[in-house]
LODOFI-642421 format. One line per field, with one value per residue: residue number from 1; residue in one letter; chain; x, y, z of N, C-alpha, C in turn. Coordinates in nm, 3 decimals, always signed. Each point is the difference from the previous one (the first is absolute). Layout:
N
k <- [NUM/...] $
r <- [A/...] $
c <- [A/...] $
neast <- [X/...] $
nnorth <- [Y/...] $
nup <- [Z/...] $
caeast <- [X/...] $
canorth <- [Y/...] $
caup <- [Z/...] $
ceast <- [X/...] $
cnorth <- [Y/...] $
cup <- [Z/...] $
% end
This chain:
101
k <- [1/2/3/4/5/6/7/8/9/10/11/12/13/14/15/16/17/18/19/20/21/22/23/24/25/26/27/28/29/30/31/32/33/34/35/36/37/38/39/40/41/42/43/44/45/46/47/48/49/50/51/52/53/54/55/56/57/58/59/60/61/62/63/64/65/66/67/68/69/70/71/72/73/74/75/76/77/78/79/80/81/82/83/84/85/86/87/88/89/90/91/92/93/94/95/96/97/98/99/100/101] $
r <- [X/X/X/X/X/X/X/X/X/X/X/X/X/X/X/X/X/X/X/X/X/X/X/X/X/X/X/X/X/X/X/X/X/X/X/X/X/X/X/X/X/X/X/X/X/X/X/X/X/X/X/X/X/X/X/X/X/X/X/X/X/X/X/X/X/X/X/X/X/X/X/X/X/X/X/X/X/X/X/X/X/X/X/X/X/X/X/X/X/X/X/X/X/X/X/X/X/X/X/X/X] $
c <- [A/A/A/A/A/A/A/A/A/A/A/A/A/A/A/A/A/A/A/A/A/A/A/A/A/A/A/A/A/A/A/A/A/A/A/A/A/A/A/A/A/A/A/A/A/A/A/A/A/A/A/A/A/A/A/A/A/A/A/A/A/A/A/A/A/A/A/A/A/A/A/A/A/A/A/A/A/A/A/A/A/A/A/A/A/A/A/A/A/A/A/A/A/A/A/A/A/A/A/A/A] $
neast <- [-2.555/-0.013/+0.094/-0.112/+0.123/-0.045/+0.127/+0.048/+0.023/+0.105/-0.060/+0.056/-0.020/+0.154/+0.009/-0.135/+0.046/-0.023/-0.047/+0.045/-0.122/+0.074/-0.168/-0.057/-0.082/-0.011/+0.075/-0.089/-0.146/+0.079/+0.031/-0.116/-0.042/+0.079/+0.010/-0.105/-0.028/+0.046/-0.097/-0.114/+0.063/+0.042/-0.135/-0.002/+0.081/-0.056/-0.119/+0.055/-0.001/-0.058/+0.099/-0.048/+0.132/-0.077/+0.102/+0.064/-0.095/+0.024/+0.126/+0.016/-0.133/+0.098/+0.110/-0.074/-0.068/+0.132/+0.049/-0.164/-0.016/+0.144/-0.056/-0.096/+0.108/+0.045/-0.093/+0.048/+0.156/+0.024/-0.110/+0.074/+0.162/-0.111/-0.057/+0.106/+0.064/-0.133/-0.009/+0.149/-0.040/-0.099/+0.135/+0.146/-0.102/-0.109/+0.175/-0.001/-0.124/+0.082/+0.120/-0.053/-0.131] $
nnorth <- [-1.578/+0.104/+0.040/+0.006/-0.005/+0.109/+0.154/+0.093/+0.103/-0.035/+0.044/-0.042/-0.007/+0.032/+0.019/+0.022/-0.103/+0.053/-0.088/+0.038/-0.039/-0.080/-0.037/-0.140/+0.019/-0.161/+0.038/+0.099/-0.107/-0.030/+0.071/+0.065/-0.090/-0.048/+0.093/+0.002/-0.126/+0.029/+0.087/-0.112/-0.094/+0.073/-0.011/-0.100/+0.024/+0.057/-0.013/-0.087/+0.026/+0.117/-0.023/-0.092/+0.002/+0.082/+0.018/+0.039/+0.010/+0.019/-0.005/+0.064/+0.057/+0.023/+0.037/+0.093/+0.011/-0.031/+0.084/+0.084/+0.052/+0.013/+0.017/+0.062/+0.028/+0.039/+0.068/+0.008/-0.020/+0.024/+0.068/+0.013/+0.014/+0.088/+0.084/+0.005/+0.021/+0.107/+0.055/-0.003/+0.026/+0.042/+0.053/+0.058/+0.035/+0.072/+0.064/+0.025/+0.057/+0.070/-0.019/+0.053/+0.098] $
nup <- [-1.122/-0.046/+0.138/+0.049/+0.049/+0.062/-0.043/+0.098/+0.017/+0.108/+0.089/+0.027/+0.120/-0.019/+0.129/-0.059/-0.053/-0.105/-0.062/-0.177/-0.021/-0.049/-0.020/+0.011/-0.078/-0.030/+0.011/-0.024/-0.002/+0.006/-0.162/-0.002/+0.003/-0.095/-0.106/+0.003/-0.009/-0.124/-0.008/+0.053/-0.063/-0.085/+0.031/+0.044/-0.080/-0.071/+0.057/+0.006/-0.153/+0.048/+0.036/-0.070/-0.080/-0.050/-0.030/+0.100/+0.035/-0.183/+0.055/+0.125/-0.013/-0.038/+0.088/+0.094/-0.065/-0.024/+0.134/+0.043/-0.135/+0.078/+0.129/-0.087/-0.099/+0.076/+0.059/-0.106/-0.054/+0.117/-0.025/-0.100/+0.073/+0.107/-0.066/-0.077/+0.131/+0.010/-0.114/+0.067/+0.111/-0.016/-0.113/+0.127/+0.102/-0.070/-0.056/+0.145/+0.000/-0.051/+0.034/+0.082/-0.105] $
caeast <- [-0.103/+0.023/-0.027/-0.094/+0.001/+0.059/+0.080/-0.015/+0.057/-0.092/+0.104/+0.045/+0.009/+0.039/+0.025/-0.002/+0.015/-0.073/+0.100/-0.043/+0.043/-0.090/+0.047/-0.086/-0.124/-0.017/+0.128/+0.002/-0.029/+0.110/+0.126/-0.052/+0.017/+0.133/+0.011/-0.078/+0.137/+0.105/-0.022/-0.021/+0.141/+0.137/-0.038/+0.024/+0.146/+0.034/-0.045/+0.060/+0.158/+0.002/+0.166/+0.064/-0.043/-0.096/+0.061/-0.009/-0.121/-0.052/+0.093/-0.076/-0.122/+0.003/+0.015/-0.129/-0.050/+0.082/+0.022/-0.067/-0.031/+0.102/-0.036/-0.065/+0.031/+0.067/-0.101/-0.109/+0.062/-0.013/-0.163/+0.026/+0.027/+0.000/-0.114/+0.052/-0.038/-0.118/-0.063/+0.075/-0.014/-0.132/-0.011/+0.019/-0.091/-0.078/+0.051/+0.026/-0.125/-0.064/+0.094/-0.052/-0.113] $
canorth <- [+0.098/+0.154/+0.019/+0.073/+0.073/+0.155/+0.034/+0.094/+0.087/+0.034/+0.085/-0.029/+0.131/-0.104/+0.044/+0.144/+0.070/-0.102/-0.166/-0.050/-0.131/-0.052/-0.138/-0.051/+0.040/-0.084/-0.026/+0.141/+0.018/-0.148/+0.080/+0.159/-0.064/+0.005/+0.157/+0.043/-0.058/+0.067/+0.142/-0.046/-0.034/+0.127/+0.141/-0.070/-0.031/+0.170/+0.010/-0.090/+0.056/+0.154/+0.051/-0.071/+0.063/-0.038/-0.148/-0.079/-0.053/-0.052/-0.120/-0.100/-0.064/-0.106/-0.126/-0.106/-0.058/-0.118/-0.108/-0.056/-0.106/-0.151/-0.098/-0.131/-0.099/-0.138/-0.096/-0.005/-0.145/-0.051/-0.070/-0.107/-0.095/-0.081/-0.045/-0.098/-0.118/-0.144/-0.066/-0.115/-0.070/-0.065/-0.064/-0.201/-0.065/-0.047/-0.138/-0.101/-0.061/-0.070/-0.106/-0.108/-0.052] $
caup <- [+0.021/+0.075/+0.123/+0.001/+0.144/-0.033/+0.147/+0.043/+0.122/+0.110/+0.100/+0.157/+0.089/+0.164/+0.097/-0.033/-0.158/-0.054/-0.052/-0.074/-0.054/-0.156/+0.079/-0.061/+0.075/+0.100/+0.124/+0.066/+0.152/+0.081/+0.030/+0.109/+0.148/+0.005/+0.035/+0.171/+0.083/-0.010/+0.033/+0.147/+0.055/+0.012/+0.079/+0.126/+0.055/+0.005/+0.107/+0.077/+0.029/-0.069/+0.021/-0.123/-0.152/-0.091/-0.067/+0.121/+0.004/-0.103/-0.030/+0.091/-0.061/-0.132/+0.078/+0.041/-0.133/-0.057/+0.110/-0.026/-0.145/+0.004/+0.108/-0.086/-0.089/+0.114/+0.057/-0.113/-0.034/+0.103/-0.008/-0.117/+0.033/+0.084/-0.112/-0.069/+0.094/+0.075/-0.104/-0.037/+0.157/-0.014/-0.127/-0.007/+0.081/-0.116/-0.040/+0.096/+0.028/-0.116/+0.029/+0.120/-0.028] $
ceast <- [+0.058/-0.080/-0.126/-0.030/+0.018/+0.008/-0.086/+0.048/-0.110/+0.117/-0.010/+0.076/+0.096/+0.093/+0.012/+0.055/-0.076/+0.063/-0.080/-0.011/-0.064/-0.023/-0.142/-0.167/-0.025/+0.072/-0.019/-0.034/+0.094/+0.140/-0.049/+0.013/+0.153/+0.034/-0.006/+0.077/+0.148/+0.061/-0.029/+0.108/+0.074/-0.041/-0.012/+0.142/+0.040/-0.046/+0.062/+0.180/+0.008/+0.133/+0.006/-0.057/-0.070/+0.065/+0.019/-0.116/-0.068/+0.101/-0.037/-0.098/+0.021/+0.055/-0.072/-0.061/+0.013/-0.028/-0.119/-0.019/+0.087/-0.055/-0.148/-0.008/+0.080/-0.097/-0.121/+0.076/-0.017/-0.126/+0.007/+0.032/-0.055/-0.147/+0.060/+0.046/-0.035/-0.056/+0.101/-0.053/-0.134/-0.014/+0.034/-0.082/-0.061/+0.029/+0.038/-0.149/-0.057/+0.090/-0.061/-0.090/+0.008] $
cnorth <- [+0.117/+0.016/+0.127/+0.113/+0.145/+0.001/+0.114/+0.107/+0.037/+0.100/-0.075/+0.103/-0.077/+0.137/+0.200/+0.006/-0.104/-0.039/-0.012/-0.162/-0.088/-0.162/-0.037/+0.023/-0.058/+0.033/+0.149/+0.011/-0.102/+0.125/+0.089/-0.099/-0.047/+0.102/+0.048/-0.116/+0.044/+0.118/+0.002/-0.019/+0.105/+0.099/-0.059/-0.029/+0.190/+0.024/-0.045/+0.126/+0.074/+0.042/-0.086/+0.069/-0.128/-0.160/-0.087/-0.049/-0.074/-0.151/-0.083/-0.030/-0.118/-0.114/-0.062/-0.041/-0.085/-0.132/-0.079/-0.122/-0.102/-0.025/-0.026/-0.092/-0.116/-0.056/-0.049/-0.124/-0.071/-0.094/-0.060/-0.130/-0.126/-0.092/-0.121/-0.130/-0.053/-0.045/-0.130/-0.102/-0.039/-0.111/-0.150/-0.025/-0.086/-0.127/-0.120/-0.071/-0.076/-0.116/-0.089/-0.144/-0.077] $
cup <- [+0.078/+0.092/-0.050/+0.152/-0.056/+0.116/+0.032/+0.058/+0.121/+0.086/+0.171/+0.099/+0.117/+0.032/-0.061/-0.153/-0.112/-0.115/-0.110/-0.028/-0.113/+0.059/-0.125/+0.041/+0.100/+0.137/+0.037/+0.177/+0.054/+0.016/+0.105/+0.135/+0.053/+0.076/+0.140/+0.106/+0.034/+0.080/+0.123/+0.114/-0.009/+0.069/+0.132/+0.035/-0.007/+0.127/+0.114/+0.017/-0.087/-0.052/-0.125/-0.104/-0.110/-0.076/+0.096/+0.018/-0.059/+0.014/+0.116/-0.020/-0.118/+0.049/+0.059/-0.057/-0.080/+0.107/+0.007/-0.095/+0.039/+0.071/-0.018/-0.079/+0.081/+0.061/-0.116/-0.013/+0.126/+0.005/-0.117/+0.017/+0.111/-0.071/-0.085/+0.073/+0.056/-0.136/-0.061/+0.104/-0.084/-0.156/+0.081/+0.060/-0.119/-0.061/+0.083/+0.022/-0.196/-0.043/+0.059/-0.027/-0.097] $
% end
């Protein structure tokens, strides 16, 4: 079955210039909020340090950014894992009380 999604162009605005973009109808208000995060952050590190040129800014922001997403996805496996072993701790309980009986 053919994907029934249409795209779109929308325009996004980060740090004073604006940003063609083609994304899916569905995904317009999630990309504009992207966006505005985006733009949030680089104008808070411009602010922070006027003296940096425009790419400069855009690469550190991206770094942060990255950094962020890793150090949730670590504490995301992290809560995986510790999830997968109490659910091993409680399978042998179960099987230790139903052993029992």
């Amino acid at each position: 079955m053919a994907d029934s999604s249409q795209t779109k162009s929308i325009r996004v605005h980060i740090l004073g210039r604006e940003y063609a973009l083609r994304v899916q109808e569905e995904d317009e208000a999630f990309t504009r909020e992207v966006a505005s995060f985006v733009n949030a952050r680089m104008e808070q590190f411009r602010d922070q340090h006027p003296e940096q040129a425009e790419l400069t800014t855009a690469v550190i922001t991206a770094l942060a950014l990255a950094e962020d997403l890793h150090t949730l996805k670590e504490e995301q496996a992290g809560g995986t894992e510790a999830l997968n072993d109490e659910l091993d701790q409680l399978s042998d309980r179960l099987g230790s009380v139903i052993e029992d009986d």
